[in-house]
VEXVEX-157983 format. One record per residue: x, y, z of N, C-alpha, C, O in turn; residue in one letter. Coordinates in steps of 0.02 Angstrom, whole numbers, plus 32768, in hexadecimal, padded with zeros to 4 digits. Each point is the difference from the previous one (the first is absolute). Last residue first. Example, Ala and Ser with C-alpha at 12.3 -4.5 7.8 and 13.67 -1.06 7.14 Angstrom:
2
[[8282,7F90,8162],[802A,803B,8003],[7FD9,8037,8025],[8019,8037,8008],s]
[[7FF6,7EAB,7FF4],[7FD3,803B,8000],[802D,803C,8000],[8034,7FFF,8021],a]
END
This chain:
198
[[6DE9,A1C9,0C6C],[7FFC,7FBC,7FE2],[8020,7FE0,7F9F],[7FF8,7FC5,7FEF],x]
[[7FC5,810E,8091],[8047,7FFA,8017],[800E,7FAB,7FE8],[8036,7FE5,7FF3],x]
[[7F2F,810A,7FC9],[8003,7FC1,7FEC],[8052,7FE1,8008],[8032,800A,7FDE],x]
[[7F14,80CE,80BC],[804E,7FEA,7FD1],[7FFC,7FB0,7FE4],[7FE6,7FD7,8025],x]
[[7F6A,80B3,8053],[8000,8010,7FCD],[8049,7FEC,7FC8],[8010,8009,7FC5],x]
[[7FC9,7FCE,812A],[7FC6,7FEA,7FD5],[7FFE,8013,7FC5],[7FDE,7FDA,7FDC],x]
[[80C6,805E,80AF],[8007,7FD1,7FF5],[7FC9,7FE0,7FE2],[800A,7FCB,7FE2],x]
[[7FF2,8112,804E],[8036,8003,7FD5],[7FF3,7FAE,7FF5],[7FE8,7FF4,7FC9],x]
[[7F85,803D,80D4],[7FF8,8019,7FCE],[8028,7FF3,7FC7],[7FE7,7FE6,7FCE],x]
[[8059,7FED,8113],[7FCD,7FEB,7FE9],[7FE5,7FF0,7FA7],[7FFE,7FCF,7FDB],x]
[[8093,80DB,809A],[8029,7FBD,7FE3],[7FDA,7FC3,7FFF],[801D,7FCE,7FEA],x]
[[7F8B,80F6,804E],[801C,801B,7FCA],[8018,7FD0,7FE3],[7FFF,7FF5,7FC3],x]
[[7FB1,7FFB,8117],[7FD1,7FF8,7FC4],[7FFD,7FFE,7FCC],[7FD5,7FE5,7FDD],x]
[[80D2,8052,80E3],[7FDF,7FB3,7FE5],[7FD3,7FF1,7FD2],[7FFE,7FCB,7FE2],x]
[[803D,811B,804A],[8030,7FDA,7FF8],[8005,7FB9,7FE9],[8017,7FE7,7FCD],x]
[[7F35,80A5,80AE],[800F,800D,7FAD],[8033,7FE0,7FE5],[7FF0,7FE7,7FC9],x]
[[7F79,7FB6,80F8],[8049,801A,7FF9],[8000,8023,7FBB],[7FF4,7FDD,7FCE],x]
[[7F63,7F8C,808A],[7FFA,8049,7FF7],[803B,800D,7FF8],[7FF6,801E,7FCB],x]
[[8028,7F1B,8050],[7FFC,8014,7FAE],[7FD9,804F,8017],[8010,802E,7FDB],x]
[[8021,7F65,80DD],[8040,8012,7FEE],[7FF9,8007,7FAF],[8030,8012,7FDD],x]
[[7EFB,7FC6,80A6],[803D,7FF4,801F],[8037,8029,7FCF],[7FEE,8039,7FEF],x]
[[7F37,7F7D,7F81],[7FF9,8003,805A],[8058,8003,8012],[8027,7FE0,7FDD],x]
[[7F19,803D,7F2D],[8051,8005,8032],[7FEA,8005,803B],[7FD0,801E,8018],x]
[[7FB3,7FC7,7EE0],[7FFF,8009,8042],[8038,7FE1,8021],[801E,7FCE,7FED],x]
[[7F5A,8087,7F28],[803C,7FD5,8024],[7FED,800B,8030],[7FCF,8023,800A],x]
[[7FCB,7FDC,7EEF],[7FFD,800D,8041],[8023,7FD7,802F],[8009,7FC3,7FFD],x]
[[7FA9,8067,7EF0],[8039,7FFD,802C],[7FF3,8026,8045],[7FF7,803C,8007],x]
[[7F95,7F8C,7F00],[7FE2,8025,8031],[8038,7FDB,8035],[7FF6,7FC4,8005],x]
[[7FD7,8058,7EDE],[8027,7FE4,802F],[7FD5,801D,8043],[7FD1,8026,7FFB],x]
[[7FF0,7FD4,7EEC],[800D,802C,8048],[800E,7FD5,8032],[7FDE,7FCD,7FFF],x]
[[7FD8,8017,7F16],[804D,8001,8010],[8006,800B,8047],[8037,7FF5,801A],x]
[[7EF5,7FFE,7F85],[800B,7FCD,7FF0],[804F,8003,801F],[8013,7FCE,801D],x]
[[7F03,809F,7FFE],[804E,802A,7FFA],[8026,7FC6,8001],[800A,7FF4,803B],x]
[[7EE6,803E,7FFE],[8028,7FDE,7FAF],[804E,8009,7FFE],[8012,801A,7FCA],x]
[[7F48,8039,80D4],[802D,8031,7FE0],[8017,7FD1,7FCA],[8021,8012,7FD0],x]
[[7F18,7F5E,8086],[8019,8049,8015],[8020,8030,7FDC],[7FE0,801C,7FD4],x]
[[8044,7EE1,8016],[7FB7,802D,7FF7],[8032,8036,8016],[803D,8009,8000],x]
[[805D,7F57,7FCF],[7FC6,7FEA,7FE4],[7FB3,8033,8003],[7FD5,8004,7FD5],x]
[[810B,8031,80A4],[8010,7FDD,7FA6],[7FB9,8000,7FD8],[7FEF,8022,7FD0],x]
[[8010,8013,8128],[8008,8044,7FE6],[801A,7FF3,7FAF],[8000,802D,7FD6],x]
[[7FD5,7F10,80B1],[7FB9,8038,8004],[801C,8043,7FD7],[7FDB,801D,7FD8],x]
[[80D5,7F3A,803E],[7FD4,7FED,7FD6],[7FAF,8042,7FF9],[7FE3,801B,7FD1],x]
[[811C,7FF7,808D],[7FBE,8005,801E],[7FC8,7FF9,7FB5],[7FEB,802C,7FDA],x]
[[8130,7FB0,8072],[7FCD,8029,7FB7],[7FC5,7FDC,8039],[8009,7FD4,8029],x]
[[80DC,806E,8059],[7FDF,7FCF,7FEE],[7FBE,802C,7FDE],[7FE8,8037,800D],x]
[[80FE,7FBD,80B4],[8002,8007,7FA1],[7FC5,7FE2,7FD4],[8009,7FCC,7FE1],x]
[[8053,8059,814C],[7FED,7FD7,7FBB],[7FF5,802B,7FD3],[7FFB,803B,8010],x]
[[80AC,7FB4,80D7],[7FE7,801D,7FB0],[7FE8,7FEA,7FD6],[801E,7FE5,7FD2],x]
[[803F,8019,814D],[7FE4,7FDA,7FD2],[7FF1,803C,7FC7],[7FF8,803C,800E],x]
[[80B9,7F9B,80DF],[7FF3,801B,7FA6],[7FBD,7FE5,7FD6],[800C,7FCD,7FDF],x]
[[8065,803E,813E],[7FE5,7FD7,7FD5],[7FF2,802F,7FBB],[7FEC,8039,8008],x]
[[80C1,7F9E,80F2],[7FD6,8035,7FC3],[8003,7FE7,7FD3],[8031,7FE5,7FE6],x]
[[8025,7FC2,80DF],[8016,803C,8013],[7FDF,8027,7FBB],[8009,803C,7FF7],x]
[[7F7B,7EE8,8065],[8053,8009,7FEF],[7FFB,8064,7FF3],[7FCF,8025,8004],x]
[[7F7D,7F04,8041],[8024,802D,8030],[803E,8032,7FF3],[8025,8017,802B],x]
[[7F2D,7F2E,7F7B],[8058,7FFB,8000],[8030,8024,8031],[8038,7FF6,8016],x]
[[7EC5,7FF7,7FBB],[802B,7FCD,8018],[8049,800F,8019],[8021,7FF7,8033],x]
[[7F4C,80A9,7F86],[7FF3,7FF4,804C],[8021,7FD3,8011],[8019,7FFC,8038],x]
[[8007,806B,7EF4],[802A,8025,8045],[7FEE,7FD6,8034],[8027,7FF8,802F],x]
[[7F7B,7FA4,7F07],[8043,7FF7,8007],[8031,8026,803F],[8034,7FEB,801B],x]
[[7EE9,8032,7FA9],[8006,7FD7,8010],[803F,7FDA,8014],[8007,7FD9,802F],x]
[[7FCD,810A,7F7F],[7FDB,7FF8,8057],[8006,7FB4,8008],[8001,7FF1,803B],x]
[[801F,8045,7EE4],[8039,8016,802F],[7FFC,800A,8039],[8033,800C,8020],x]
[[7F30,7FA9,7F60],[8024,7FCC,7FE6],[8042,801B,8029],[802C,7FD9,8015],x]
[[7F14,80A6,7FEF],[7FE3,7FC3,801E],[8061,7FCE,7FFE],[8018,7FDF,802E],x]
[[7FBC,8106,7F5B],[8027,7FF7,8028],[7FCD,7FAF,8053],[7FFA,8000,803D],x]
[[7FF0,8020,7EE4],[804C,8004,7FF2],[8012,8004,8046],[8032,7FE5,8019],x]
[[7EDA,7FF1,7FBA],[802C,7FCA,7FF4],[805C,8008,7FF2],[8027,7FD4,7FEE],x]
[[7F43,80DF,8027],[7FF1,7FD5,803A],[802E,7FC2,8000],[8029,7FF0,802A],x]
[[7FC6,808D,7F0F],[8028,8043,8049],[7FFC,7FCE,8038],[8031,7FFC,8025],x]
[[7F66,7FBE,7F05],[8041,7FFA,800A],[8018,800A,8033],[802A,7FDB,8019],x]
[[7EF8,7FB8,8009],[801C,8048,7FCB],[8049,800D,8008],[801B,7FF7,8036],x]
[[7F42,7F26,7FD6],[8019,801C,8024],[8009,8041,7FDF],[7FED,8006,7FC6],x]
[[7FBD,7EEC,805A],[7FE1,8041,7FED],[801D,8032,8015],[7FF5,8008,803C],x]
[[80A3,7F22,7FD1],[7FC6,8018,8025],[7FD1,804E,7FD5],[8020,8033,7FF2],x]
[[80C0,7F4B,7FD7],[7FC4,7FCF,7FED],[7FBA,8008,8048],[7FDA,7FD7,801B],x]
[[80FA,8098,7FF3],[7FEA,8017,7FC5],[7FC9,7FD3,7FEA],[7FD6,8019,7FDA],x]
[[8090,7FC0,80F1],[7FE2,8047,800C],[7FEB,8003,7FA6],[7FC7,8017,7FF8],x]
[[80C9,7F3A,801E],[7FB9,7FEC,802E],[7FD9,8049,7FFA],[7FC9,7FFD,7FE4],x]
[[80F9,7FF7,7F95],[7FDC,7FDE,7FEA],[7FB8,7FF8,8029],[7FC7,7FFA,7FE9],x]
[[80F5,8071,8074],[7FD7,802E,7FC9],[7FD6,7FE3,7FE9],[7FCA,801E,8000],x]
[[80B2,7F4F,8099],[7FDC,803F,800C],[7FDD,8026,7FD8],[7FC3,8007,8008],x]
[[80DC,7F64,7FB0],[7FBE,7FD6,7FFA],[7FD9,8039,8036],[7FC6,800A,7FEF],x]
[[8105,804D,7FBA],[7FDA,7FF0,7FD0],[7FA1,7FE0,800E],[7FC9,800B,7FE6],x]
[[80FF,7FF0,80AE],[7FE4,8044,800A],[7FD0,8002,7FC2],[7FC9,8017,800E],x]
[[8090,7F23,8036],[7FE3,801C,8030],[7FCE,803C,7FE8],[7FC4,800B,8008],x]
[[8122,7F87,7F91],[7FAE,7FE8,7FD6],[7FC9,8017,8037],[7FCA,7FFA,7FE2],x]
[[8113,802D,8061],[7FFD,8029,7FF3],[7FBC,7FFF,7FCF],[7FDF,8031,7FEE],x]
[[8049,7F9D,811B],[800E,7FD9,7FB1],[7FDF,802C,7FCF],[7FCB,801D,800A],x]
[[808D,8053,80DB],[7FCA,7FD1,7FD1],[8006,8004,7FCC],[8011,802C,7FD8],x]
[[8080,8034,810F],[7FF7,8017,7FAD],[7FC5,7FB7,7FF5],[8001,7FD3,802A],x]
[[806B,80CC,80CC],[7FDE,7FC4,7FE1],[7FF8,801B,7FAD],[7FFB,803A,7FE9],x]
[[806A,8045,80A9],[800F,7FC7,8020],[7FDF,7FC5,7FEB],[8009,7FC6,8013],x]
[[7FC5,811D,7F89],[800E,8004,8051],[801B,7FB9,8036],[7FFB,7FFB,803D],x]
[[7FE9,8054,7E9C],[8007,7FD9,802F],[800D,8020,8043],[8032,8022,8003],x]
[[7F66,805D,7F1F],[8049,7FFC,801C],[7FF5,7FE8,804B],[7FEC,8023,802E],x]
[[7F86,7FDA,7EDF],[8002,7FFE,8036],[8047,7FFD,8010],[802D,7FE8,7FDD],x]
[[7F1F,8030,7F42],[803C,7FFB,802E],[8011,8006,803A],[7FE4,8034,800F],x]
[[7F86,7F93,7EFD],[8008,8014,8044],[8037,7FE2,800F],[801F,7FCE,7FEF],x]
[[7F1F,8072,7F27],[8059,800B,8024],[8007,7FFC,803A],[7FEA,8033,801B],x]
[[7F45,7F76,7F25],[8011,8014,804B],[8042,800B,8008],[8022,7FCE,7FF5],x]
[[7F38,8029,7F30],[803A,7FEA,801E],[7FFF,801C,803B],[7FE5,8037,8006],x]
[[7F54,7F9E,7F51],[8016,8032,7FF3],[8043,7FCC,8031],[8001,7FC2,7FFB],x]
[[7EED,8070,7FCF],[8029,7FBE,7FFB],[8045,8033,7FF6],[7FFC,8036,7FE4],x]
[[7ED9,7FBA,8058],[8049,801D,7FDE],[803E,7FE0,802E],[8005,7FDF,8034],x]
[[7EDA,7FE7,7F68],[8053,800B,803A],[8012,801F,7FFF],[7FE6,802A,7FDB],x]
[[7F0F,7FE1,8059],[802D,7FF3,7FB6],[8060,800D,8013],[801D,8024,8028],x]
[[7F16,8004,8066],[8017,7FBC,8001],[8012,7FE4,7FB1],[7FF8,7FCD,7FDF],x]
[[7FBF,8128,8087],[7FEB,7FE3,7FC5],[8003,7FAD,7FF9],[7FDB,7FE4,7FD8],x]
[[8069,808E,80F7],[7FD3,802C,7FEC],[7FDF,7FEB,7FBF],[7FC3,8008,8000],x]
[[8100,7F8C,8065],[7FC8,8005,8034],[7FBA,802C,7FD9],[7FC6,7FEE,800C],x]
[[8113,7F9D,7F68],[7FEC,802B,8028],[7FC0,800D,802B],[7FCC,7FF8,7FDE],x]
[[80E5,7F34,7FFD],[7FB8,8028,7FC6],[8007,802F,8041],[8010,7FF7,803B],x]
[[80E2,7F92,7F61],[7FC1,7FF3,8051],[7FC6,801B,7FE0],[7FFF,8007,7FC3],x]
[[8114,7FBD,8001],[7FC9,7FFF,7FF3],[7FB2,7FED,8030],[7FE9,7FD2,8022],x]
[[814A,8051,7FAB],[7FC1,8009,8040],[7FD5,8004,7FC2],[8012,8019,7FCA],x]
[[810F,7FAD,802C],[7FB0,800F,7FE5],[7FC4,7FE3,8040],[7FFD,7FD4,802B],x]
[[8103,8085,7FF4],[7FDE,7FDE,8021],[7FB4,7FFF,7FE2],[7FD1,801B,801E],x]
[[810E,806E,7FD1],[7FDA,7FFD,7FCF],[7FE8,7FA9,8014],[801F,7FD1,7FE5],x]
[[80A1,8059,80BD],[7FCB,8024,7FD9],[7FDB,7FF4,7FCF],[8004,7FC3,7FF8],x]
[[8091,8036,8110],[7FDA,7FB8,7FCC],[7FDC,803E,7FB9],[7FD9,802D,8011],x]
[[80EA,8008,80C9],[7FB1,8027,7FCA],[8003,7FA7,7FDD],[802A,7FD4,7FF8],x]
[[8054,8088,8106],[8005,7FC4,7FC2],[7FBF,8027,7FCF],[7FD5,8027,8013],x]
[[8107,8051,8087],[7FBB,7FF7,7FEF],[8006,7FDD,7FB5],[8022,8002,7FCD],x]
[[805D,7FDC,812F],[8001,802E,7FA8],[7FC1,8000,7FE6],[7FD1,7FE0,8018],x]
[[8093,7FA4,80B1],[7FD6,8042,8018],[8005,8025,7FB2],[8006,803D,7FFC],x]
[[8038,7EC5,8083],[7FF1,8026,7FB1],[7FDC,8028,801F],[7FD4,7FF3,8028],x]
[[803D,7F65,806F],[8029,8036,801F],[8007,802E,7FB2],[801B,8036,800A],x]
[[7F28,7F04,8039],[8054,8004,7FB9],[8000,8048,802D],[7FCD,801A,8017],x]
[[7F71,7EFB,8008],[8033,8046,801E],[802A,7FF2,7FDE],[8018,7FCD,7FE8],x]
[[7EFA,8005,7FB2],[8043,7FE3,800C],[8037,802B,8023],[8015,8034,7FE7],x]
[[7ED1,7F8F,7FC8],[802A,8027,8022],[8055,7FE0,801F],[800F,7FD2,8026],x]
[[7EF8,7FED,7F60],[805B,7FE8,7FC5],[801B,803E,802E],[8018,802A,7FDB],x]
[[7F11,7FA7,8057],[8008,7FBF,8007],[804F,7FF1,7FCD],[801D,7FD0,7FE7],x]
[[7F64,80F4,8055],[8025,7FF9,8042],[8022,7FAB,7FE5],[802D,7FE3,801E],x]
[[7F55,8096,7F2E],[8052,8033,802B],[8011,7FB8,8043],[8036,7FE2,8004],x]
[[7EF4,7FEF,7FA7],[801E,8005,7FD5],[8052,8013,800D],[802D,7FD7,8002],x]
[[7F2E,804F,809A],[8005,7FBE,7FF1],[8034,7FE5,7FD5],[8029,7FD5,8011],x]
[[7F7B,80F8,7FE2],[803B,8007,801E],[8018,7FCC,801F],[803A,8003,8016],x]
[[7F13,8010,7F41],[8038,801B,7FF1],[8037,7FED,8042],[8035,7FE2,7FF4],x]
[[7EF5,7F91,7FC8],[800F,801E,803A],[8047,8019,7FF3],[802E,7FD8,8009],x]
[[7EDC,7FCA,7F79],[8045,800C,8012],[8019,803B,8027],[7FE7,8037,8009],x]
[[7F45,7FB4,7F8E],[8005,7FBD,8036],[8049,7FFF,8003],[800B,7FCB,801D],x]
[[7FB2,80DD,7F54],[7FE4,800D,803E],[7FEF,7FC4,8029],[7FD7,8002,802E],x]
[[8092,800B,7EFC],[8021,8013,8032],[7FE9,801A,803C],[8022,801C,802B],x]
[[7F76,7F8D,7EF9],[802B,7FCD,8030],[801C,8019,8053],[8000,7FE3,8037],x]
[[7F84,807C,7F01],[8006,8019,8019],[8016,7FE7,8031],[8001,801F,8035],x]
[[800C,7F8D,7EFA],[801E,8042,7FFC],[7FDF,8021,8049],[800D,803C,7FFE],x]
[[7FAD,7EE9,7FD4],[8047,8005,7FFC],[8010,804F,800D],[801F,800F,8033],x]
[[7F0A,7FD8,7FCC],[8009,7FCF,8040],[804C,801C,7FED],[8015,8032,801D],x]
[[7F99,8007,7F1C],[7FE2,8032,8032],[801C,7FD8,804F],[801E,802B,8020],x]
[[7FF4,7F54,7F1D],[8027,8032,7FF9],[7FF3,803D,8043],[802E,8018,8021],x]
[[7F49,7F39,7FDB],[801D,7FE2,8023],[805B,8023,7FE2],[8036,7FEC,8017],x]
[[7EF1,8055,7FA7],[7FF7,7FED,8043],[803D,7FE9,8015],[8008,800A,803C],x]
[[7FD2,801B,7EE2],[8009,802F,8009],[7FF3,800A,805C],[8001,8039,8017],x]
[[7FF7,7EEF,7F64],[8049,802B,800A],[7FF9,8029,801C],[8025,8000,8031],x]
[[7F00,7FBA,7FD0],[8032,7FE4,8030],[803C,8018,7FF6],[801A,801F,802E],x]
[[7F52,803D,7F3D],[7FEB,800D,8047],[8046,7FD8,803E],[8025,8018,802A],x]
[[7FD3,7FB6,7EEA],[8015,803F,7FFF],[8009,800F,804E],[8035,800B,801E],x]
[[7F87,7F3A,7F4B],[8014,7FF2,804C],[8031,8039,8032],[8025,7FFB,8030],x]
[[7F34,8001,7F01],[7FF1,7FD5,8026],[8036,7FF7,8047],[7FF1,7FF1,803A],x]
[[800B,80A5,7EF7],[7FFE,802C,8045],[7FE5,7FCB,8024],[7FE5,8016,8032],x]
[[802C,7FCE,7EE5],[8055,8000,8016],[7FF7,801C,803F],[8034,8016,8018],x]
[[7F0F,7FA0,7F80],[8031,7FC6,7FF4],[8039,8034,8038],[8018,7FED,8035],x]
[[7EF3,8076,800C],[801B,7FD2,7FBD],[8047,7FD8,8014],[800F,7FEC,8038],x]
[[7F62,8059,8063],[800D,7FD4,7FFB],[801D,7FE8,7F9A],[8009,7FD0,7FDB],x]
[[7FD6,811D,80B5],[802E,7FCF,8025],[7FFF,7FAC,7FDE],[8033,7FE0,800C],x]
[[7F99,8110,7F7F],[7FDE,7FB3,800B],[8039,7FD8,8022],[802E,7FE0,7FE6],x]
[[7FBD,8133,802B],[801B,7FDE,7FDC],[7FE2,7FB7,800C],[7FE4,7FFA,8036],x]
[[7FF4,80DD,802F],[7FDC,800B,7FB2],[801B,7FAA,7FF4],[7FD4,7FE0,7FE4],x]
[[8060,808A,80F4],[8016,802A,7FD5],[7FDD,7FEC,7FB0],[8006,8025,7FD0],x]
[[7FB8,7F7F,8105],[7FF1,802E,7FF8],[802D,8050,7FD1],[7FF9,803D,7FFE],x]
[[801E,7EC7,8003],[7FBC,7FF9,7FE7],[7FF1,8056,800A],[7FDF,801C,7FD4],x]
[[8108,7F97,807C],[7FE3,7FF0,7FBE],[7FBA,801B,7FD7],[7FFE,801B,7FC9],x]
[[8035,7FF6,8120],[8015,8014,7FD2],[8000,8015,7FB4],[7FF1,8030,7FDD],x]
[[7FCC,7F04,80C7],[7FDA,8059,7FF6],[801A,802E,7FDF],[7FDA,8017,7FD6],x]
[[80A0,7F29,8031],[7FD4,8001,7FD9],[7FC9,8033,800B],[7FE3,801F,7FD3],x]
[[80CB,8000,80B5],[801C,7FFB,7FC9],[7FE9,7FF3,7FB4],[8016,8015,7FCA],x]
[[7F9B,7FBC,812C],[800E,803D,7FFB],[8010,801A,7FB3],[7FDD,802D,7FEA],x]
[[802A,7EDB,804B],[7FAB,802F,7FFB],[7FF2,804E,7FFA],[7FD1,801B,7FE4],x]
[[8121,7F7E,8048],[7FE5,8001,7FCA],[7FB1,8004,7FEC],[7FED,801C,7FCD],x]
[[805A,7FFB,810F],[8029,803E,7FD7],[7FF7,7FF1,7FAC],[7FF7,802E,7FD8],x]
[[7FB6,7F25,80C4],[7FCE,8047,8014],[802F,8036,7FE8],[7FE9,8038,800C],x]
[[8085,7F04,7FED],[7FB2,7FFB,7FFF],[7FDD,804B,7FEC],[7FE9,8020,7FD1],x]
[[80FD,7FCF,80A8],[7FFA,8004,7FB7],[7FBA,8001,7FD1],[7FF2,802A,7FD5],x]
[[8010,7FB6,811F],[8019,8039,7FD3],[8007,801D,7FC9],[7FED,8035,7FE8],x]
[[7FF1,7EEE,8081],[7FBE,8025,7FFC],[801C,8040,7FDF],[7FED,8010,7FC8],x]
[[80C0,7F71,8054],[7FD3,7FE3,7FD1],[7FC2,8029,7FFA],[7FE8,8012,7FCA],x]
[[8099,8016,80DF],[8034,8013,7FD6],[7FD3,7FEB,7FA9],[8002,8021,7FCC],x]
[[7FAD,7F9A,810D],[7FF0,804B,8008],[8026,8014,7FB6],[7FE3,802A,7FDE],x]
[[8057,7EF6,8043],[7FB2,800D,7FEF],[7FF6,804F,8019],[7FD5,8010,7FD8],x]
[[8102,7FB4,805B],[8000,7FE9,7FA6],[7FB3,8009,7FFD],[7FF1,8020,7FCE],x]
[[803D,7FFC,8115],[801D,8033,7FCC],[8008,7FE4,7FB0],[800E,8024,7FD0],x]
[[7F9B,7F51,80D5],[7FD7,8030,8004],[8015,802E,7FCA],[7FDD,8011,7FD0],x]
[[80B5,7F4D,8065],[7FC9,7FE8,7FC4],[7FC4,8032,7FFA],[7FDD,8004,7FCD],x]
[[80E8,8001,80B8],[800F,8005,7FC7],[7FC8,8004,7FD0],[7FFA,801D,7FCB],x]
[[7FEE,8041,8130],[801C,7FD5,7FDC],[7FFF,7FED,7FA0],[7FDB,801E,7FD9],x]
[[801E,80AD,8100],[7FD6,7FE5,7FCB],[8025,7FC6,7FDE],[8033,8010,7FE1],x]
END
């Protein structure tokens, strides 16, 4: 598809998400054309385009294009990695941190990589559990390395704003491949996530 097609499908898109947006509008009660909801529809089209960005991107695209051979077999963690995405079921956010780690099999990646991964999978409609372990299936397939860590940490607007109303509540989910099943490795996983070494 060439460039110009994709800026007009990309244009029609938007189009037809802010008409969406003024339906909306009209079928919740409110006057799409007073003063402050005139150009409501379009931000709110082209907030909606941004935040789900990540379904024209290509995570492991991503990985392969900062792969570097290193004989480093330790394990690397990147952490407290802010994530923000909408949930699949309400498309209200939540928002929260990613922990990951990996122990190299002959290859390591740049380390701004692993961040912009989470970033692609999280700017897709998603639920935590899927998207924790999407982000560590992505990183095992590239990299190939001897065991992967992921841990997110994250408030769920649906359960803040309606529902149970529970404004404090956290919701933490991980996932391990390789040598973090290890109780051992995990432990020092763990320990190191929770230590302030900086």
């Amino acid at each position: 598809m060439s460039i110009k097609n994709g800026e007009l499908l990309q244009s029609n898109a938007l189009n037809e998400t802010k008409t969406n947006f003024e339906n909306i509008l009209d079928l919740i009660g409110e006057n799409k054309d007073r003063e402050g909801l005139l150009k409501t529809p379009e931000r709110a089209a082209k907030a909606m385009h941004f935040l789900t960005q990540g379904y024209k991107q290509d995570p492991e695209k991503v990985l392969n294009s900062a792969l570097f051979s290193q004989s480093y077999s330790e394990m690397v963690i990147v952490k407290n990695i802010e994530l923000y995405s909408l949930c699949e079921h309400h498309m209200l956010p939540f928002f929260g941190k990613a922990h990951i780690a990996y122990i190299p099999n002959g290859y390591i990646v740049g380390l701004s990589k692993l961040p912009r991964v989470v970033d692609i999978f999280a700017r897709r409609l998603q639920v935590q559990e899927r998207l924790t372990h999407e982000i560590m299936e992505c990183i095992d397939g590239v990299l190939n390395p001897l065991g992967v860590a992921v841990v997110i940490e994250a408030s769920h607007m649906c359960m803040m704003m309606r529902g149970v109303e529970k404004q404090n509540s956290v919701t933490t989910t991980s996932a391990f491949t390789g040598q973090f099943k290890q109780i051992e490795t995990r432990n020092e996983f763990l320990k190191l996530l929770g230590s302030n070494l900086h």
